[in-house]
C-alpha positions as CSV (number, residue, x, y, z in Angstrom):
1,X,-19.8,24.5,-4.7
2,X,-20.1,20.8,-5.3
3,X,-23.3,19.2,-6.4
4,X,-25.1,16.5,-5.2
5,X,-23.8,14.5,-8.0
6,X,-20.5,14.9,-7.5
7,X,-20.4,14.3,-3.8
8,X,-22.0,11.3,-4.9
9,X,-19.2,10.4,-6.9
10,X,-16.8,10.9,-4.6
11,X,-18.8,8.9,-1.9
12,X,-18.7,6.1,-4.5
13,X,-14.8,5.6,-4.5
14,X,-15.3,4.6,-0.8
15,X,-16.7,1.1,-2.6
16,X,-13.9,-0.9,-4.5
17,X,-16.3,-1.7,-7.7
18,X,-17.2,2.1,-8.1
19,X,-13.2,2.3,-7.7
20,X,-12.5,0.0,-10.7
21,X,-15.3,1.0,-12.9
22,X,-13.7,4.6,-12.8
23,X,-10.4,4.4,-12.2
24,X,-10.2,6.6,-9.7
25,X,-9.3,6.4,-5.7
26,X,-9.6,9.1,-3.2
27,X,-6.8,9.9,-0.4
28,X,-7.5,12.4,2.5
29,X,-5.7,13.7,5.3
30,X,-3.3,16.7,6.4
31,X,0.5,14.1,5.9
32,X,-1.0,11.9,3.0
33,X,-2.2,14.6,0.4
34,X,0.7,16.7,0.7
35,X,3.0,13.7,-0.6
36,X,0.7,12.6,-3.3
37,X,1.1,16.5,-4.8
38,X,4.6,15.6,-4.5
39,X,4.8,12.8,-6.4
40,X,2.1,14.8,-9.2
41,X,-0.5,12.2,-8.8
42,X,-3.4,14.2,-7.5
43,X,-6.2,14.9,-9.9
44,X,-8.7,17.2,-8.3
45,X,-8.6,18.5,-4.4
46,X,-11.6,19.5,-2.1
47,X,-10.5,21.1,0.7
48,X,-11.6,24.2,3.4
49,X,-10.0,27.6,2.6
50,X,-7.7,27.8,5.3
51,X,-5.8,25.0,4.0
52,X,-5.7,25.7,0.7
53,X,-4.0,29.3,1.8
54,X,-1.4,27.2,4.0
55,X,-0.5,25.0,1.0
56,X,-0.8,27.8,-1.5
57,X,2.9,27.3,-2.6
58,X,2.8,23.0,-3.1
59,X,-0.7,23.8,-4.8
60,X,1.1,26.3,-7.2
61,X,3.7,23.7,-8.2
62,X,1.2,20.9,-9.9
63,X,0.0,22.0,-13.0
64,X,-3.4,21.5,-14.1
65,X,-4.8,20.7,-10.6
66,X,-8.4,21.5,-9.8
67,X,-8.9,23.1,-6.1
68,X,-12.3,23.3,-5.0
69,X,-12.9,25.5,-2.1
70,X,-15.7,22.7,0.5
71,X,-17.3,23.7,4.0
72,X,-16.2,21.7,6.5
73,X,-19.9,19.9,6.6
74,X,-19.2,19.0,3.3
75,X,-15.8,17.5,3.2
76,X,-17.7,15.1,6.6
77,X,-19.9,14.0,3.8
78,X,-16.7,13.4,1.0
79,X,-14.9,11.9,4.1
80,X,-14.2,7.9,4.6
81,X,-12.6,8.6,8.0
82,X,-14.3,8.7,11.7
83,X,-13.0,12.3,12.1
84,X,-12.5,13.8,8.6
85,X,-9.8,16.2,8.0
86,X,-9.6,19.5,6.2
87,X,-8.7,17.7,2.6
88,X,-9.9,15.1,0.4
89,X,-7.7,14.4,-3.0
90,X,-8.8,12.7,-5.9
91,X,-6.2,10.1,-7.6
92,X,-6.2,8.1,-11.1
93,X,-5.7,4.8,-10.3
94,X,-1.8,3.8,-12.0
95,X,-1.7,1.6,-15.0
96,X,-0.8,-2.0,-14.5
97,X,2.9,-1.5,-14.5
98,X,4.5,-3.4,-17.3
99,X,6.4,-6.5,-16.2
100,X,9.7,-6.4,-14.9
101,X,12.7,-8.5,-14.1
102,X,12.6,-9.3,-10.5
103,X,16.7,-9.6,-10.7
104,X,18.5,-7.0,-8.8
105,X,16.1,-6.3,-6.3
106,X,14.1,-7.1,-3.1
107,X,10.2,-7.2,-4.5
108,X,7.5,-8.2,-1.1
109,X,5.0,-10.5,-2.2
110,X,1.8,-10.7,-0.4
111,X,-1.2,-13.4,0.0
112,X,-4.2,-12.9,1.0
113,X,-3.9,-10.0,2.9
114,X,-7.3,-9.1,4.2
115,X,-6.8,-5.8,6.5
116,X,-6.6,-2.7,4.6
117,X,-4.3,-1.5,7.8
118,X,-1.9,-3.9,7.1
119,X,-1.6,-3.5,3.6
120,X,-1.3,0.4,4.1
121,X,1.2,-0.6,7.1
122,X,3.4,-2.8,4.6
123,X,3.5,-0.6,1.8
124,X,4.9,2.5,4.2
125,X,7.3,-0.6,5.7
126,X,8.6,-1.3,1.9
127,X,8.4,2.5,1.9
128,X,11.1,2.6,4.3
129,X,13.5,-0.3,3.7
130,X,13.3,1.5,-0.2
131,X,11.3,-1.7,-1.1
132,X,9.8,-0.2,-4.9
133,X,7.6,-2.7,-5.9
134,X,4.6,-4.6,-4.0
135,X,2.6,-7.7,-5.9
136,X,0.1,-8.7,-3.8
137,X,-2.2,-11.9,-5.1
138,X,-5.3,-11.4,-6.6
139,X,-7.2,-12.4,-2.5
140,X,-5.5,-9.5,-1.5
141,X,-6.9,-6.2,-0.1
142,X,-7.7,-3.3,-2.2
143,X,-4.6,-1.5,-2.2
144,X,-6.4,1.8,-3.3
145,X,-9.2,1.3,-0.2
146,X,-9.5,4.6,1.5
147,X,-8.2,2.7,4.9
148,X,-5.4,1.4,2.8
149,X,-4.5,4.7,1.4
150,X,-4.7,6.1,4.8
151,X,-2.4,3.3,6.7
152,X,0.7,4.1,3.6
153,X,1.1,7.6,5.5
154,X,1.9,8.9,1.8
155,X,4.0,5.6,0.9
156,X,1.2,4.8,-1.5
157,X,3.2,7.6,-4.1
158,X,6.3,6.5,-4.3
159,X,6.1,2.2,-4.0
160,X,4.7,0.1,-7.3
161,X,1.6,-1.8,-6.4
162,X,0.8,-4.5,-8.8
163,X,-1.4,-7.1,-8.7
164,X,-1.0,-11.0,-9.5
165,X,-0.8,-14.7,-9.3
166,X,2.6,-15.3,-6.9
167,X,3.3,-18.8,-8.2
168,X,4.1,-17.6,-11.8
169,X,7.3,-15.6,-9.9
170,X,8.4,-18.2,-8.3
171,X,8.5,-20.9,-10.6
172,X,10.8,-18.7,-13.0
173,X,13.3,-19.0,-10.4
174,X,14.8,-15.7,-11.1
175,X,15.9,-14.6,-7.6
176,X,15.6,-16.5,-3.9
177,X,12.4,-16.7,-2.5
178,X,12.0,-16.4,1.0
179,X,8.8,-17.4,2.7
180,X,7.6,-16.2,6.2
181,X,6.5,-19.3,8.2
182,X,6.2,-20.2,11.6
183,X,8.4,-23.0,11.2
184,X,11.6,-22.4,9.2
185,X,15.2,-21.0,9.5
186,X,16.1,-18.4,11.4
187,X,16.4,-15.1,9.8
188,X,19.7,-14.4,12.0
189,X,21.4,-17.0,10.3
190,X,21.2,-15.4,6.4
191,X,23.1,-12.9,5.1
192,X,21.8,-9.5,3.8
193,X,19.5,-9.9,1.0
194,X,20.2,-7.4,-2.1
195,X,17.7,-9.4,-4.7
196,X,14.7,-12.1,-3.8
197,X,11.2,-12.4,-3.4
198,X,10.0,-11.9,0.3
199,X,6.8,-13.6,1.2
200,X,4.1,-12.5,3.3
201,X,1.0,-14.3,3.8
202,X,-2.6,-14.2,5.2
203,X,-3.5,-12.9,8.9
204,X,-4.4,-15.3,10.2
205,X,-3.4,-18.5,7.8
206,X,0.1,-17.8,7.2
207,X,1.5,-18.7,3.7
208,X,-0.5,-21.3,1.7
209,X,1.4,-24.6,1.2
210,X,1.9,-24.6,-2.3
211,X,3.4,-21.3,-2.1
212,X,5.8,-22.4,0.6
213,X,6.7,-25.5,-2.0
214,X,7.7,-23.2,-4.2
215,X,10.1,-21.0,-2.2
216,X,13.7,-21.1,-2.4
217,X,13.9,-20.8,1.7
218,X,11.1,-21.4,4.9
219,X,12.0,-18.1,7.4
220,X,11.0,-17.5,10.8
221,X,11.7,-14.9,13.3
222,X,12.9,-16.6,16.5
223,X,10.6,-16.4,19.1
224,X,11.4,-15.8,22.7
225,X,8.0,-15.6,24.6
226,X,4.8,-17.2,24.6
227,X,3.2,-15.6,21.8
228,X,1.3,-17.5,19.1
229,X,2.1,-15.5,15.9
230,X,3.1,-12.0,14.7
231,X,0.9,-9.3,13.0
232,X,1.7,-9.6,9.2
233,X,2.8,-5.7,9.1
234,X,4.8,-5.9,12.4
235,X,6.4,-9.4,10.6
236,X,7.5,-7.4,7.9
237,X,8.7,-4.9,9.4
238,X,11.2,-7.4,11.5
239,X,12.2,-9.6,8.5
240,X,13.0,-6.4,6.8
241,X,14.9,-5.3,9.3
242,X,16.8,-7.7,9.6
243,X,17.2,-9.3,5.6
244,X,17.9,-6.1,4.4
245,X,20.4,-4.2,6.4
């Protein structure tokens, strides 16, 4: 049985300063848990009976996990979600991964990305295109928000989030840089991309100029209707589509 103090605490990771003062992050959800014990990150699990005895076998395989048996009318209070499910994990947050050479691989870039759904939405996009690593700049998100978390589908476990300062990358100059814009070349005419920087930038502003300056190339996906811009995920999602296969 939990105690008001821990349910508390686990309320508290819903808030981004309680997040970084402990280092921890909470992930819930019937897809999303299962691949976080996967991947070995999951700390502590709070979940009702019957789903602990349908993943009795994953549970068996992470060692030193702590499953706590909740009533449903609990878990609605550990929940961050409109309709909770039957699990709630508790994560560490990863280190600061150590920097790496950007040579040798794509790497997305993000600015200023405000909606934790599209944040969660690119990550499971990189996810899928076998994108590993994700800096987004320091205006970004939360990537460890509970909507974020939920929006990766489970992508969250195996990409590389990292925050940091984008213009830093791009003056080393190390790979291409390719910046999404409204205004630039067509993505049809470049060829596959197997190492560069891609840039995504803010809902609603785009890419800040100074960025842009920076960029090896100005992309844009042709557009064919009347429509004034593209969702950043659903942006992405094309470029990637298209740059990487």
């Amino acid at each position: 049985m939990l105690s008001k103090a821990q349910i508390k605490y686990i309320q508290s990771l819903q808030h981004k300063k309680y997040r970084q003062k402990s280092g921890q992050y909470i992930a819930e959800g019937d897809k999303i848990v299962p691949e976080l014990l996967r991947g070995g990150r999951v700390r502590e699990l709070y979940a009702a009976a019957d789903w602990i005895a349908e993943q009795e076998a994953l549970l068996a395989k992470v060692p030193g996990l702590k499953v706590v048996d909740v009533a449903l009318p609990v878990l609605k209070q550990l929940s961050a979600l409109t309709t909770p499910g039957k699990v709630v994990a508790l994560l560490d947050i990863p280190p600061a991964p150590p920097a790496v050479p950007l040579t040798g691989a794509v790497t997305l870039a993000l600015e200023g990305i405000q909606d934790p759904g599209n944040l969660g939405t690119i990550i499971r996009i990189a996810d899928w295109f076998g994108i590993a690593r994700v800096i987004c700049s320091p205006d970004c998100v939360d990537a460890y928000n509970p909507k974020t978390i939920q929006a990766t589908m489970g992508s969250i476990a195996r990409v590389q989030v990292a925050e940091g300062e984008l213009a830093p990358l791009l003056q080393q100059g190390a790979v291409p840089s390719y910046a999404a814009t409204l205004h630039g070349r067509s993505i049809v005419e470049f060829a596959p991309v197997k190492a560069g920087l891609l840039l995504i930038g803010n809902e609603s502003r785009g890419l800040s100029q100074p960025l842009q300056d920076l960029c090896t190339y100005r992309i844009t996906i042709p557009r064919l209707g009347g429509a004034e811009s593209l969702n950043a995920a659903v942006a992405t999602g094309i470029i990637c589509g298209r740059l990487l296969i």
